[in-house]
C-alpha positions in Angstrom: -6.2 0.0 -259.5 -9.6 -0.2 -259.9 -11.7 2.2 -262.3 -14.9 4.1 -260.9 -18.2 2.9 -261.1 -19.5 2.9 -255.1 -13.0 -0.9 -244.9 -14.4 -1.1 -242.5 -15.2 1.4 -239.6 -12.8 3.7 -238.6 -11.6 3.9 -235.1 -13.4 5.9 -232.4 -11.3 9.2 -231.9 -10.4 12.4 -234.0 -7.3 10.8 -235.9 -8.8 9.0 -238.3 -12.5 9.6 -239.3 -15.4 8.3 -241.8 -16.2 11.6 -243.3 -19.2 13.0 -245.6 -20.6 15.4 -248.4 -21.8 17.3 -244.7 -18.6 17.0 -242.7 -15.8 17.2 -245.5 -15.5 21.0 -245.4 -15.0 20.9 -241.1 -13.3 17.4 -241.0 -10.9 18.1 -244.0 -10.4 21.5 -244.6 -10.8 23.1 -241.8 -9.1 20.6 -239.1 -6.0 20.4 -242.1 -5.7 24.3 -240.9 -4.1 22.9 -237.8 -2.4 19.4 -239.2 -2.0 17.9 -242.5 -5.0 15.4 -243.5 -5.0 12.5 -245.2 -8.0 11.8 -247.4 -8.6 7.6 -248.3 -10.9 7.8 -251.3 -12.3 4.2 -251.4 -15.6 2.0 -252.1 -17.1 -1.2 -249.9 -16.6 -3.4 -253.8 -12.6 -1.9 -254.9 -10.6 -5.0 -253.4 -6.7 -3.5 -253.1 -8.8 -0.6 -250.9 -9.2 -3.2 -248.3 -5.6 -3.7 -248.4 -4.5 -0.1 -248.7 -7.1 1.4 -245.9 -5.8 -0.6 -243.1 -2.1 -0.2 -243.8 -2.6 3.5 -244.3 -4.4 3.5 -240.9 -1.8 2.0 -238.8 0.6 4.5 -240.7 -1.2 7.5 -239.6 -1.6 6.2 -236.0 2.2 5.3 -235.7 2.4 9.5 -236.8 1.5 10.5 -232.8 -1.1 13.1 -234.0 1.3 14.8 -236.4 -1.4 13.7 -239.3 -5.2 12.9 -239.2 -7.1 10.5 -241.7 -10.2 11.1 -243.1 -12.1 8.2 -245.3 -14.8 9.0 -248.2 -16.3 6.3 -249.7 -17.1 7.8 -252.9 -20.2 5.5 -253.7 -21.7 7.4 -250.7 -20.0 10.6 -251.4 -20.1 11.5 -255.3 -20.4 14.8 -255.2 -16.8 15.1 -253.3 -15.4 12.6 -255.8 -17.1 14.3 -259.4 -15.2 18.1 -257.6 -11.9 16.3 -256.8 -11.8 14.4 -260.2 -11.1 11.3 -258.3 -11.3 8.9 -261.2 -10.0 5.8 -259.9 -9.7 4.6 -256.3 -7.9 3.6 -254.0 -6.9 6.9 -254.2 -5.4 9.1 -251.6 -4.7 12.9 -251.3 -3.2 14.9 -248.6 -4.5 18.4 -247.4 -2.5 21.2 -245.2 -3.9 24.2 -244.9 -7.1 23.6 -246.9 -5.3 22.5 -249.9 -4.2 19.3 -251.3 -0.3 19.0 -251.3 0.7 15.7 -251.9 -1.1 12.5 -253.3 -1.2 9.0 -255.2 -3.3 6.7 -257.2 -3.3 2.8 -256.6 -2.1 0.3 -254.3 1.6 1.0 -253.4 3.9 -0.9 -250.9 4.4 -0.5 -247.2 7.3 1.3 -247.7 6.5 3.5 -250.0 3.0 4.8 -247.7 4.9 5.2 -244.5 7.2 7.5 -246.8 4.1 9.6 -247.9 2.9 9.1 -244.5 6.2 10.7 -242.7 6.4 13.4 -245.8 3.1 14.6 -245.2 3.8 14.9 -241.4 6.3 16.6 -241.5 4.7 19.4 -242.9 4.2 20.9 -239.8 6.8 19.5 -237.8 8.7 22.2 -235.1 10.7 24.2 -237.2 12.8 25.9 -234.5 10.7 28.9 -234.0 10.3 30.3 -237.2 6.8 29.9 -237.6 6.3 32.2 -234.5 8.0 34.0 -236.6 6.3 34.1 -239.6 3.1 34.5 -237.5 4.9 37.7 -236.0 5.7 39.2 -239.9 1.7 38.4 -241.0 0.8 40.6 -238.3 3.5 43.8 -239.1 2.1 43.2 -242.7 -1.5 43.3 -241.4 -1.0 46.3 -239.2 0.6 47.8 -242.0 4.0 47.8 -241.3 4.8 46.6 -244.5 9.1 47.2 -244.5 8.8 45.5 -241.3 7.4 42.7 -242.6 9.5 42.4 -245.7 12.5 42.2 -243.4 11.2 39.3 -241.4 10.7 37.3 -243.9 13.7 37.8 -245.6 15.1 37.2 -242.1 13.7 34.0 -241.8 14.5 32.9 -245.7 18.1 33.7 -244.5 17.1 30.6 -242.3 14.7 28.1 -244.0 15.1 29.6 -248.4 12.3 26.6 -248.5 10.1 28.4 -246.0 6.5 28.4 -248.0 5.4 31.0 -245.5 8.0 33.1 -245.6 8.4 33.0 -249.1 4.5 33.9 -249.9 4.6 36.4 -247.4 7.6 38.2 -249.0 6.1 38.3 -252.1 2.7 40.3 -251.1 4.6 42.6 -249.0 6.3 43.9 -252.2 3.0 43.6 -253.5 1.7 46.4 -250.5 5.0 48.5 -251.5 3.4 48.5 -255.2 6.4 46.4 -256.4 4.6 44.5 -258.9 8.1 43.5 -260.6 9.9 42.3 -258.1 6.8 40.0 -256.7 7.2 38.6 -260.2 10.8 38.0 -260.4 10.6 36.8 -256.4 7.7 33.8 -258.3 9.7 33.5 -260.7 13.1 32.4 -258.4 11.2 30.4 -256.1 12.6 27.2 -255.0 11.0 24.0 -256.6 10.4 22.5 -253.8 7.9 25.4 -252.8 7.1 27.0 -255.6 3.5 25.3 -256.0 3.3 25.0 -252.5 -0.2 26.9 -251.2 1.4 29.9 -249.5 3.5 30.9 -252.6 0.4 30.0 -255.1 -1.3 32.3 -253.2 0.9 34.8 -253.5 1.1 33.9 -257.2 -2.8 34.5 -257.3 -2.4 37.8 -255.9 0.3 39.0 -258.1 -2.1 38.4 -261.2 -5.0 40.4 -259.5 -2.8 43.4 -259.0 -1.7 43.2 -262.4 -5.1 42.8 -263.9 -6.2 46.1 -261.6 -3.2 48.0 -263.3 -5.8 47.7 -266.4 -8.9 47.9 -264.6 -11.4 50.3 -266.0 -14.2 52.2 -263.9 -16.4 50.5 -262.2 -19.5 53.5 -262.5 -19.4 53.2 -266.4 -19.0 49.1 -266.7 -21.6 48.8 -264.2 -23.6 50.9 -266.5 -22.8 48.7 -269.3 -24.1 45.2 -267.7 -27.1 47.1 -266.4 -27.9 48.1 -269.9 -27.0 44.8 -271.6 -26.7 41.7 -268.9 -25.8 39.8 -271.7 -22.8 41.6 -272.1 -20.1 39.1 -271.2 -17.7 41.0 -271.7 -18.3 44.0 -269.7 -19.3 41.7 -266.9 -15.9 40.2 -266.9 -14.1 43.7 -266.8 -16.9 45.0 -264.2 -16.1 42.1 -261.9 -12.0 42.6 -262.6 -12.7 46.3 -261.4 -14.7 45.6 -258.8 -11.9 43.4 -257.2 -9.4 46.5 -257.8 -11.5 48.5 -256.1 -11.9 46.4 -252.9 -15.1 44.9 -253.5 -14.2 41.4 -253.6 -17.3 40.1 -252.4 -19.2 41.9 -255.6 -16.6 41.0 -257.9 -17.4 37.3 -257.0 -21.1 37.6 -257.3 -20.6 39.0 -260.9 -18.2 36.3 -262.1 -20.6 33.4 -260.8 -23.6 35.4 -262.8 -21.2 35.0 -266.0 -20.5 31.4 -265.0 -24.6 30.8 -264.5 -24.9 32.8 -267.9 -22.5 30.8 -270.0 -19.9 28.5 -267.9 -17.5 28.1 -271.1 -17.7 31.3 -272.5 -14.0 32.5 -273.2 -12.8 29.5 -272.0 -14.4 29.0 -268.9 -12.4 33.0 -267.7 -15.4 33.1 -265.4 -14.7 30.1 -263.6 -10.7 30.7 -264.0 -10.8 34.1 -262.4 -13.0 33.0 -259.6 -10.4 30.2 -258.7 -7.3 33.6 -258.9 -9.4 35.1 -256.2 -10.2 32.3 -254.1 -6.4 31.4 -253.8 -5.7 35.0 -253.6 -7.6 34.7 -249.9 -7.2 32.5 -246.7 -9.2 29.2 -247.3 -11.5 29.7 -244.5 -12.2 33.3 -245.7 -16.2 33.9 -246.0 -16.1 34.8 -249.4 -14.5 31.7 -250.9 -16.4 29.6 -248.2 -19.6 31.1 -249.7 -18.4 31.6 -253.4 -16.9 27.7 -253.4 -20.3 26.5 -252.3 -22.3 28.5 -255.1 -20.0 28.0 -257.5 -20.4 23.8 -256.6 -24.0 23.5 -256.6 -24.3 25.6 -260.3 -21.4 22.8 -261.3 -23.3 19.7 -260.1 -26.6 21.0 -260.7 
């Protein structure tokens, strides 16, 4: 393994691609909405790269179109690598659903990468119907019929009790029903296997906003405290935590990266840490953590 200081082409087609700073956010997480991705972090100078790229390559291939590749080379690409923390390459990570699931560092044998390979795959390999299922209990949840919903997933946890989906999905519909404690004690039980799997971290993200909104104070009168004294972290924290229990996600975001611009360590770097609970909180190809991701970048790497 080779430590950071800058394969060849990959084939024509969609499986496995050469991506950039420009096409990461489409190629990677967007496309991993649909099937897992695996990302090749490499460099045209890191030797065991040249060994692991093409093995990994005919890995993904021999997958059908259950998996796609996508290769960075991180001398052409630092911005992607400096945000990932990629420290040392080869390394490799694996998105689904625009998060990373699964990864490793290093040169490892064949063996071992057709078993990450096959793992990652079968992320969203047939499961018998259930995730027409699932799809079914997101839409009684979104339409409101929130019991409904709560009895479909439970349904299809009676199936599959590692079902991310279903699992996630359980949680926030005791969330809608204002059943704050049993979301936490539903986390809390979760399976190892899923329990920092996206669905059910998302779920974990939202349980902590409902809680902090429990506490939330009034938006007229902490607005009226930052517009007296911007300087005022404090109040800006609380005004953007009441925004966000008031619906206004969107402004509650804009406040937190003006804290961030203001001072990006103050109590501890909350700003930054707040903004990540929301983001997970919300569908990775929501607007607002499209938008907010991107702002929040360029002040990072500015």
């Amino acid at each position: 393994m080779l430590e950071l200081g800058g394969q060849g082409a990959a084939p024509a087609g969609d499986l496995i691609k050469d991506v950039t700073e420009a096409t990461f956010m489409a190629d990677v997480i967007e496309a991993s909405q649909e099937v897992p991705v695996i990302v090749d972090f490499w460099a045209t100078w890191c030797g065991p790269c040249k060994t692991l790229g093409p093995m990994l390559e005919q890995a993904v291939t021999e997958a059908g179109g259950k998996v796609r590749m996508a290769k960075v080379d991180v001398d052409q690409n630092q911005q992607i690598a400096a945000q990932l923390r990629i420290q040392s390459i080869p390394t490799v990570y694996a998105f689904y659903q625009g998060q990373p699931v699964d990864g490793f560092q290093g040169a490892v044998p064949g063996s071992e990468l057709k078993a990450f390979v096959d793992r990652v795959a079968a992320l969203a390999g047939d499961d018998g119907g259930l995730d027409d299922a699932v799809e079914a209990a997101e839409a009684m949840l979104a339409e409101g019929a929130v019991a409904d919903a709560a009895q479909t997933f439970a349904a299809i946890l009676g199936e599959d009790p590692a079902n991310a989906a279903a699992y996630g999905g359980l949680v926030r519909a005791h969330l809608a029903l204002d059943e704050v404690e049993r979301a936490g004690e539903l986390l809390a039980a979760a399976p190892a296997e899923i329990a920092t799997a996206p669905e059910v971290e998302a779920a974990r993200a939202q349980l902590e906003l409902a809680r902090q909104a429990a506490d939330a104070g009034p938006v007229a009168e902490l607005r009226a405290a930052v517009d007296a004294n911007p300087d005022d972290l404090q109040a800006r924290f609380d005004l953007a935590q009441a925004l966000h229990a008031s619906g206004a996600v969107e402004e509650a975001v804009d406040e937190l990266l003006e804290l961030f611009r203001r001072d990006r360590e103050w109590n501890d770097g909350a700003a930054k840490t707040q903004l990540f609970t929301i983001f997970d909180a919300l569908k990775p190809e929501d607007p607002i953590v499209l938008k907010g991701r991107r702002k929040l970048s360029s002040m990072i790497f500015a």
